[in-house]
C-alpha positions in Angstrom: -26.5 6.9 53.1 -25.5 10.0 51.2 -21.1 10.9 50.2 -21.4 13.0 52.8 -22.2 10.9 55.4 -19.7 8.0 54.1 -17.2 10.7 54.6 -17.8 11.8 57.6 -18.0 8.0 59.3 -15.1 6.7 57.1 -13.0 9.9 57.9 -13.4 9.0 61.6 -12.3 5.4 60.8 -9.4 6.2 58.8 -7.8 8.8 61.2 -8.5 7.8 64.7 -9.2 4.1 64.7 -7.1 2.2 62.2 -4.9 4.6 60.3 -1.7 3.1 59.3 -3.6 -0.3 58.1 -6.2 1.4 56.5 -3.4 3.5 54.8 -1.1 0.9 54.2 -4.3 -1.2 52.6 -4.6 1.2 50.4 -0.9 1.9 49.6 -0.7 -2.1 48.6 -4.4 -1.9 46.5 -2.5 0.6 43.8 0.9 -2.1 44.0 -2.0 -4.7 43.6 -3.2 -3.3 40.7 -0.2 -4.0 38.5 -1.4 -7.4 38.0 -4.1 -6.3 35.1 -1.7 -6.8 32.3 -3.5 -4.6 30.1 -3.1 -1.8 32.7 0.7 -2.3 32.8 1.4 -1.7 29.3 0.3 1.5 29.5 2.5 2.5 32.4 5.6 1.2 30.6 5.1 2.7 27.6 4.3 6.3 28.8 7.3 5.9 31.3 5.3 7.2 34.7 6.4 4.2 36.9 9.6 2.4 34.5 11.8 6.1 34.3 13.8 6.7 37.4 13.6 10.1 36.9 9.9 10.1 37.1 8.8 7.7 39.1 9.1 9.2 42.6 7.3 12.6 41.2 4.3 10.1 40.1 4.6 8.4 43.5 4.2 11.6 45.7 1.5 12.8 43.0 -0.5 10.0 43.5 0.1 10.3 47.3 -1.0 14.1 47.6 -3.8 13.6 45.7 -5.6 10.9 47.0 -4.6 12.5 50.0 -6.0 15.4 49.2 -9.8 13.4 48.3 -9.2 11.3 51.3 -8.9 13.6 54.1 -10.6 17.0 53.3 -13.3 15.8 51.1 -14.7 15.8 46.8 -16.6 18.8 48.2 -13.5 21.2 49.2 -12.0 23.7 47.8 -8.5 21.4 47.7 -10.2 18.1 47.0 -11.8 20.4 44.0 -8.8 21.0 42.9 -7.1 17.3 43.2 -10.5 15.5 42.0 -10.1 18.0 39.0 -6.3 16.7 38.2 -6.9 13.2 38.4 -9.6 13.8 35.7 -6.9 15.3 33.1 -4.4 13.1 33.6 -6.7 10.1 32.8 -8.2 12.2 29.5 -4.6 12.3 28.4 -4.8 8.9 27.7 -8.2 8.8 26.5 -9.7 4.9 25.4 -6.2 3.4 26.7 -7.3 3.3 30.2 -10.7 1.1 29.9 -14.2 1.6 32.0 -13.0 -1.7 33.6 -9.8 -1.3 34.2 -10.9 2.3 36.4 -13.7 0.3 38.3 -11.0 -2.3 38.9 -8.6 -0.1 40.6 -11.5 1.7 42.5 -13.0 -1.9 43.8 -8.9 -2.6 45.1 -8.5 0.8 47.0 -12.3 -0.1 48.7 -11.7 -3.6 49.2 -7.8 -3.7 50.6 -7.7 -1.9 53.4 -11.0 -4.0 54.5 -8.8 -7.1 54.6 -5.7 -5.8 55.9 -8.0 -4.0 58.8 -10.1 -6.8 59.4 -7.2 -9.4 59.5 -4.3 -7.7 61.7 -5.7 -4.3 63.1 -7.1 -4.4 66.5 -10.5 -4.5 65.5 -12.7 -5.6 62.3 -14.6 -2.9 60.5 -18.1 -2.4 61.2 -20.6 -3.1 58.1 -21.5 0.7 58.4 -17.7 1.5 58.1 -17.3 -1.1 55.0 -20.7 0.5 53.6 -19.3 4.3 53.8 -16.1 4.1 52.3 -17.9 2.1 49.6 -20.3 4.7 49.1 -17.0 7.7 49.3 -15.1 5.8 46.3 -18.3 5.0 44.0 -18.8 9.1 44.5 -15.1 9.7 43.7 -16.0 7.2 40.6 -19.0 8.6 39.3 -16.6 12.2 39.4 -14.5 10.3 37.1 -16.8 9.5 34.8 -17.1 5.9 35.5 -19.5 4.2 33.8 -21.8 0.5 35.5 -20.0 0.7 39.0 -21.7 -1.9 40.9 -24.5 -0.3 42.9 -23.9 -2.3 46.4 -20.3 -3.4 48.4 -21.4 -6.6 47.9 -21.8 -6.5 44.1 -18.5 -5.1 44.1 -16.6 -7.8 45.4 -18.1 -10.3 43.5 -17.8 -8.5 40.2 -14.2 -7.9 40.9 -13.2 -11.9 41.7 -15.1 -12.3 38.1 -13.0 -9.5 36.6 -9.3 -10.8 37.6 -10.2 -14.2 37.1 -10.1 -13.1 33.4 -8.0 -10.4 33.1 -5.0 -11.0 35.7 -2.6 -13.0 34.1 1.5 -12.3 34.1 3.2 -9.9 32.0 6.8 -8.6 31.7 5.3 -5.1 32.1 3.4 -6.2 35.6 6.9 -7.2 36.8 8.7 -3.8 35.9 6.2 -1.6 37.5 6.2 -3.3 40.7 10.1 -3.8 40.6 9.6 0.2 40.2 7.8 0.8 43.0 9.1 -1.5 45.3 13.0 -0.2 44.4 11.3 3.4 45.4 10.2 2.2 48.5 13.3 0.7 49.4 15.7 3.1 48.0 16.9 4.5 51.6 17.6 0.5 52.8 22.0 -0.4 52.6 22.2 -2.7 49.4 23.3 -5.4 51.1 19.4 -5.9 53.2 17.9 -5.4 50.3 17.6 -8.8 48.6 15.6 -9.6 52.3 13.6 -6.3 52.2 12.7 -7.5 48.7 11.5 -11.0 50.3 9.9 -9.1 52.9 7.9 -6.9 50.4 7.2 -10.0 48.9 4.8 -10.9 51.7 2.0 -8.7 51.6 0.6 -10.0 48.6 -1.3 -13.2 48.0 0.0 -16.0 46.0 -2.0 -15.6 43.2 -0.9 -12.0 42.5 2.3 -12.7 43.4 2.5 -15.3 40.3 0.6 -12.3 37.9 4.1 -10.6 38.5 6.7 -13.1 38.2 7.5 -12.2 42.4 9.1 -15.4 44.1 7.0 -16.9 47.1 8.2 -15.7 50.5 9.8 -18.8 52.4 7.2 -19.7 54.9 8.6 -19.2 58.2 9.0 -15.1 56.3 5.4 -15.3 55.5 4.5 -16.2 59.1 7.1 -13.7 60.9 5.8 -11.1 58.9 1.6 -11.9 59.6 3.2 -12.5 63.5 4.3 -9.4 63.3 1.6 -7.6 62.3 -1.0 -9.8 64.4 0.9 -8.8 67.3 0.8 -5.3 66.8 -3.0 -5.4 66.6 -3.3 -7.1 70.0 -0.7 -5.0 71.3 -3.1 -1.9 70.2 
């Protein structure tokens, strides 16, 4: 299967059959992604996610470009464009932002929105589907430069379990960006909800990620509302 073709069938997938988990998968793989330490301290100390001033420009940024690559394509004259801004803002920071920390963030926005879709939407994904949007993001990765990306889906996910079992670990800056992002989020909720909201948040990431961050568990009987929740809606659909 050629980009083209991965586009075309995960295009189909991603606006018709299970858009707001496939995008909310992929909103959670970027929050995810602030548990590689090394990754972190680069976002702190440039400012991008920790400045309040900043942070929601960086948020929308990231939004309309993805966007942007997403939905009309590498190949158009706006995904051009986008795919061509990405590029310079990562050659700003030149060797701070390692080959491995790149594939790692690719592997989360391929591999997220599989689980969230295959867990609560109201169907799994097809092996063709996982297969093309593998094949979309190891094209937008090659654009980037990126050097050893595992050739198969497969390959992928195992080399990514290897990856955080060394390099996600807790650190202060982990914690800061997603307090940054998750304040964003929530800025529009009344300040007395959002201690709860936080809790809620909380919820759609796994224990162990959790603990990379310093983020409290979610009480149980949260944790199982919230999966209730979302397990319902998929049946519902």
């Amino acid at each position: 299967m050629d980009y083209k073709t991965a586009f075309e069938i995960m295009n189909v997938t991603m606006l018709r059959d299970v858009p707001f988990m496939f995008l909310f998968g992929t909103q959670w793989a970027l929050i995810k992604s602030y548990g590689i330490a090394s990754g972190t301290k680069l976002l702190v100390q440039t400012g991008r996610l920790t400045n309040k001033a900043v942070v929601a420009k960086r948020s929308e940024d990231t939004g309309a470009l993805l966007g942007e690559i997403l939905f009309e394509s590498v190949d158009s004259e706006r995904g051009l464009i986008a795919m061509s801004k990405i590029n310079w803002i990562h050659a700003r920071y030149g060797s701070k932002i390692t080959n491995d920390e790149l594939i790692h963030t690719l592997a989360l926005f391929v591999l997220e929105p599989h689980r969230w879709v295959d867990t609560f939407d109201w169907r799994p994904l097809t092996r063709l589907e996982r297969v093309a949007h593998f094949i979309y993001w190891k094209e937008i990765g090659n654009r980037m430069g990126m050097q050893n990306i595992p050739p198969t889906l497969e390959e992928l996910q195992t080399w990514t379990v290897e990856y955080e079992k060394t390099e996600m670990r807790y650190a202060d800056s982990n914690r800061k960006c997603y307090d940054a992002t998750v304040d964003l989020f929530l800025k529009d909720v009344p300040s007395f909800l959002l201690p709860f909201m936080k809790q809620v948040s909380s919820c759609f990431l796994e224990d162990y990620v959790r603990d990379t961050m310093g983020i409290p568990h979610p009480p149980k009987w949260l944790q199982s509302t919230i999966d209730g929740m979302f397990l319902f809606r998929g049946w519902l659909l």
